[in-house]
N, CA, C and O atoms as a GROMACS GRO file, in nm:
protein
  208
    1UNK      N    1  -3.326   1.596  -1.780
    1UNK     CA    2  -3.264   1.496  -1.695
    1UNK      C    3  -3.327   1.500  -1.557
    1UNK      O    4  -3.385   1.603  -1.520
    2UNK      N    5  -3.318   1.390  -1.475
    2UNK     CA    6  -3.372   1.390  -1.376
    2UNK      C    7  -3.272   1.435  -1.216
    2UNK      O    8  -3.160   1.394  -1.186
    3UNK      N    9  -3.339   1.505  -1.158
    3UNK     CA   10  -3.273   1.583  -1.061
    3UNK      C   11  -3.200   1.466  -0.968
    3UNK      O   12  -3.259   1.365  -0.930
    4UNK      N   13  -3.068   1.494  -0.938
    4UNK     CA   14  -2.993   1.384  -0.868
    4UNK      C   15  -3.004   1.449  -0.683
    4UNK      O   16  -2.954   1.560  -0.671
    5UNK      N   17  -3.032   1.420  -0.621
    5UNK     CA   18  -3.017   1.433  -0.488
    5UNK      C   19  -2.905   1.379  -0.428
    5UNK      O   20  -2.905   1.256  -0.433
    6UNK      N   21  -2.777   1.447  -0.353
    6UNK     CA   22  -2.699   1.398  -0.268
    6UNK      C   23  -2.727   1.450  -0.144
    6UNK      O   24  -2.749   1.570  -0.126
    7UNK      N   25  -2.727   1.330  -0.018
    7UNK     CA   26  -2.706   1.404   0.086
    7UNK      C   27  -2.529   1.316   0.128
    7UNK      O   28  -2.493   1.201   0.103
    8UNK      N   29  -2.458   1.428   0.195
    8UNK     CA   30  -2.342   1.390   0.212
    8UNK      C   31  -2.343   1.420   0.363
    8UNK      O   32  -2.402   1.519   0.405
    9UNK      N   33  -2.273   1.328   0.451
    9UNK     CA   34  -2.290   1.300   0.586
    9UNK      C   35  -2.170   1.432   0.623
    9UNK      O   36  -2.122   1.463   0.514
   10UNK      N   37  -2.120   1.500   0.710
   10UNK     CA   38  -1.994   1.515   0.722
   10UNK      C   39  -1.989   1.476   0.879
   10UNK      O   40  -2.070   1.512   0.965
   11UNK      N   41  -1.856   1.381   0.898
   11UNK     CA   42  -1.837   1.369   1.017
   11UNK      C   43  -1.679   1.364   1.077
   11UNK      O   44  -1.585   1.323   1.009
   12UNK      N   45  -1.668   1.407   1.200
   12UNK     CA   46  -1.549   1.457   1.287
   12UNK      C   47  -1.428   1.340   1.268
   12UNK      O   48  -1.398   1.294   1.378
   13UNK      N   49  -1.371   1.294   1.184
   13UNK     CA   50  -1.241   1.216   1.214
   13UNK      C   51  -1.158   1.218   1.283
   13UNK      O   52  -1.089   1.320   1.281
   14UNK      N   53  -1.133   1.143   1.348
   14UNK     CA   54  -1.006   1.132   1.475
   14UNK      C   55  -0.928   1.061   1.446
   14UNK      O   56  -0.948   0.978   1.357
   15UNK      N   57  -0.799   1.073   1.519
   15UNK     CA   58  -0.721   0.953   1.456
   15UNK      C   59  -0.696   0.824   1.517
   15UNK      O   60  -0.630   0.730   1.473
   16UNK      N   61  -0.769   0.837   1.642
   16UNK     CA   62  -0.817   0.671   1.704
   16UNK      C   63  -0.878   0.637   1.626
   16UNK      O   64  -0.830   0.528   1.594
   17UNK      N   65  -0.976   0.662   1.555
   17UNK     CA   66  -1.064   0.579   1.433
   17UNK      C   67  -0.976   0.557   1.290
   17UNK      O   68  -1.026   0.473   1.214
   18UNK      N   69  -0.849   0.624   1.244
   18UNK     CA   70  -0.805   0.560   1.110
   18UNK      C   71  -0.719   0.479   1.212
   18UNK      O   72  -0.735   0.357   1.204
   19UNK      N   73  -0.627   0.526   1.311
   19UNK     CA   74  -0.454   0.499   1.369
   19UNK      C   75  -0.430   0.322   1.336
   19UNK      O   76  -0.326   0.265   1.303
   20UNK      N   77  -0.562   0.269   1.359
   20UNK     CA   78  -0.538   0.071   1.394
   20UNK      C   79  -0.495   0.032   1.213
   20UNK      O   80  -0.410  -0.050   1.179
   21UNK      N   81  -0.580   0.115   1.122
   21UNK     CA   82  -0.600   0.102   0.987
   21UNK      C   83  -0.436   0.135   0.911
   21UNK      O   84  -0.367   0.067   0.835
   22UNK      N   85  -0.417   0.262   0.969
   22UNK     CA   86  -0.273   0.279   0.919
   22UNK      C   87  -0.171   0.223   0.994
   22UNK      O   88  -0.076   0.201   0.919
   23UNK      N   89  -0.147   0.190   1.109
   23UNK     CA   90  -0.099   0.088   1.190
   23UNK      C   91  -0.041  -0.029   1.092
   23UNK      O   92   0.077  -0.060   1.072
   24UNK      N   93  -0.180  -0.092   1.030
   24UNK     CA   94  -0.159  -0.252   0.970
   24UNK      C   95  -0.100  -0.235   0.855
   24UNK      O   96  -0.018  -0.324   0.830
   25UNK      N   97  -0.120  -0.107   0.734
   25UNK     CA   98  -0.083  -0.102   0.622
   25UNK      C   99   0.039  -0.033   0.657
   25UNK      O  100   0.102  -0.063   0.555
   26UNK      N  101   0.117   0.035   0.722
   26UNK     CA  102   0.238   0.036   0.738
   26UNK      C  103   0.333  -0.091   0.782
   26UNK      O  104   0.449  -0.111   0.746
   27UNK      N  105   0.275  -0.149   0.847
   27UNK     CA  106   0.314  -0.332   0.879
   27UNK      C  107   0.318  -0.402   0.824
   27UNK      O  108   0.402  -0.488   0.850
   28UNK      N  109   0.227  -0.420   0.706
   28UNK     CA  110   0.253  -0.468   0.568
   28UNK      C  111   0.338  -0.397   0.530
   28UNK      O  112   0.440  -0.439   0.584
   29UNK      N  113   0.372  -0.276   0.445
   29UNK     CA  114   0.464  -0.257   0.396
   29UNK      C  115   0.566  -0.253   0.426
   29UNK      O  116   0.638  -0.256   0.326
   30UNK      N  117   0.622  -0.248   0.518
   30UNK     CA  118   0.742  -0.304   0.596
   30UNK      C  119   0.769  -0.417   0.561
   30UNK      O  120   0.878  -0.439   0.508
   31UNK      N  121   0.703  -0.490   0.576
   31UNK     CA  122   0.728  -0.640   0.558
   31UNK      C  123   0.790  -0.673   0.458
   31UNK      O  124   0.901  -0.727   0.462
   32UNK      N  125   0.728  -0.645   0.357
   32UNK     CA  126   0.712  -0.652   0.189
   32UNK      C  127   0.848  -0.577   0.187
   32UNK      O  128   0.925  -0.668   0.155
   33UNK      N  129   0.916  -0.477   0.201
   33UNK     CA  130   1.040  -0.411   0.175
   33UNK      C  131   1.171  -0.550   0.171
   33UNK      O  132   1.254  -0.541   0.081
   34UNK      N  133   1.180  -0.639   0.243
   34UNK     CA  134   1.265  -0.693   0.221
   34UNK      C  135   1.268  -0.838   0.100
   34UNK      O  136   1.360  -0.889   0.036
   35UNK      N  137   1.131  -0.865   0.109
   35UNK     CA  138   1.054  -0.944  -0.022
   35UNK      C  139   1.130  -0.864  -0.152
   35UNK      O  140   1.213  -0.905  -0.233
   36UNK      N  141   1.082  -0.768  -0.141
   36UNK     CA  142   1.125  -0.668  -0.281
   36UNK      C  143   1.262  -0.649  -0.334
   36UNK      O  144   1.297  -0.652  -0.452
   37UNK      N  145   1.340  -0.626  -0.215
   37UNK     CA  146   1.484  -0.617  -0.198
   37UNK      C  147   1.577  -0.750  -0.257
   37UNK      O  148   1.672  -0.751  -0.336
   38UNK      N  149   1.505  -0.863  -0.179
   38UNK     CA  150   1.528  -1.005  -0.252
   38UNK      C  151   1.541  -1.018  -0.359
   38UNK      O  152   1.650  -1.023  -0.417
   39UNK      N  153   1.380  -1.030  -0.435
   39UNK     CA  154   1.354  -1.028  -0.527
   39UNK      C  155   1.442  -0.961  -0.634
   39UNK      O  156   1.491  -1.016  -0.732
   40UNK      N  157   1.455  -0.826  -0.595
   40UNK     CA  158   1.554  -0.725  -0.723
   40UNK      C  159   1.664  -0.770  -0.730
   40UNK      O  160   1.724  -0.767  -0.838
   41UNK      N  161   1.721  -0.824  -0.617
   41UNK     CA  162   1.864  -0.880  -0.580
   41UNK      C  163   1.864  -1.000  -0.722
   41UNK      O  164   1.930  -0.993  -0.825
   42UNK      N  165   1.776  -1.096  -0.684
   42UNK     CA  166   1.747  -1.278  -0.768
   42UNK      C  167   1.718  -1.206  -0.927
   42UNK      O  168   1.765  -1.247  -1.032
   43UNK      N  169   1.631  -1.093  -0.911
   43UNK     CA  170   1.634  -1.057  -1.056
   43UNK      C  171   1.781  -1.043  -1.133
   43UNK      O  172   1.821  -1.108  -1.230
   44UNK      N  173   1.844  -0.941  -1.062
   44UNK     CA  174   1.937  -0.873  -1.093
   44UNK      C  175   2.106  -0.971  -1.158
   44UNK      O  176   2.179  -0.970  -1.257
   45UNK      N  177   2.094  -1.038  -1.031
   45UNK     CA  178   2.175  -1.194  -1.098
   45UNK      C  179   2.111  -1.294  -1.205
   45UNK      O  180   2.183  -1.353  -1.285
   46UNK      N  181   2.012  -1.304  -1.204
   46UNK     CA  182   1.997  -1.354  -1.309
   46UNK      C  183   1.957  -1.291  -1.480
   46UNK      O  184   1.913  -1.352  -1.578
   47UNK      N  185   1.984  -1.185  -1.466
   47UNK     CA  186   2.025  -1.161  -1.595
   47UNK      C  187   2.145  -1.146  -1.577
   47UNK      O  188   2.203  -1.184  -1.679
   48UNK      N  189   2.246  -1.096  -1.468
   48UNK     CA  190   2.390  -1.096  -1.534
   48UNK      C  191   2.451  -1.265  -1.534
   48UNK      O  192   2.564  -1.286  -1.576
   49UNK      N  193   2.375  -1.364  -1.490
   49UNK     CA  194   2.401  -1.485  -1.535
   49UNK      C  195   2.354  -1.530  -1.661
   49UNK      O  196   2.401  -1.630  -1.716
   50UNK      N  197   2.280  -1.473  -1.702
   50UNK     CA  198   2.212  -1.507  -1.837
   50UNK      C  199   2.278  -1.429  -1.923
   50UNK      O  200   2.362  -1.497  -1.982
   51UNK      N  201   2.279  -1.307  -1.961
   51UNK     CA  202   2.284  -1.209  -2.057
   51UNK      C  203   2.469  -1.135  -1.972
   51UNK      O  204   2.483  -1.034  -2.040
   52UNK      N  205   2.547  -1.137  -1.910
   52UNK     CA  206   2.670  -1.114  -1.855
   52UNK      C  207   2.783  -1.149  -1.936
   52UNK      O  208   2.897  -1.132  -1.894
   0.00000   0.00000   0.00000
């Protein structure tokens, strides 16, 4: 087989460089929590209107 070469960078992470990234995807999911909540709610009646 032929020899695979990796070079792998390693570099210093801070959390000014993820913080903006996890910032937005916690803001989304927030959001979405009450979407979901709805939703289970509209599910939830409508099977005990259907099948009740």
């Amino acid at each position: 087989m032929a020899e695979q070469h990796h070079d792998i960078e390693f570099v210093e992470v801070k959390a000014e460089d993820i913080m903006s990234e996890r910032q937005g995807l916690y803001d989304a999911f927030m959001a979405s929590i009450p979407w979901a909540v709805g939703a289970t709610a509209v599910l939830l009646v409508l099977i005990y209107l259907i099948w009740g």
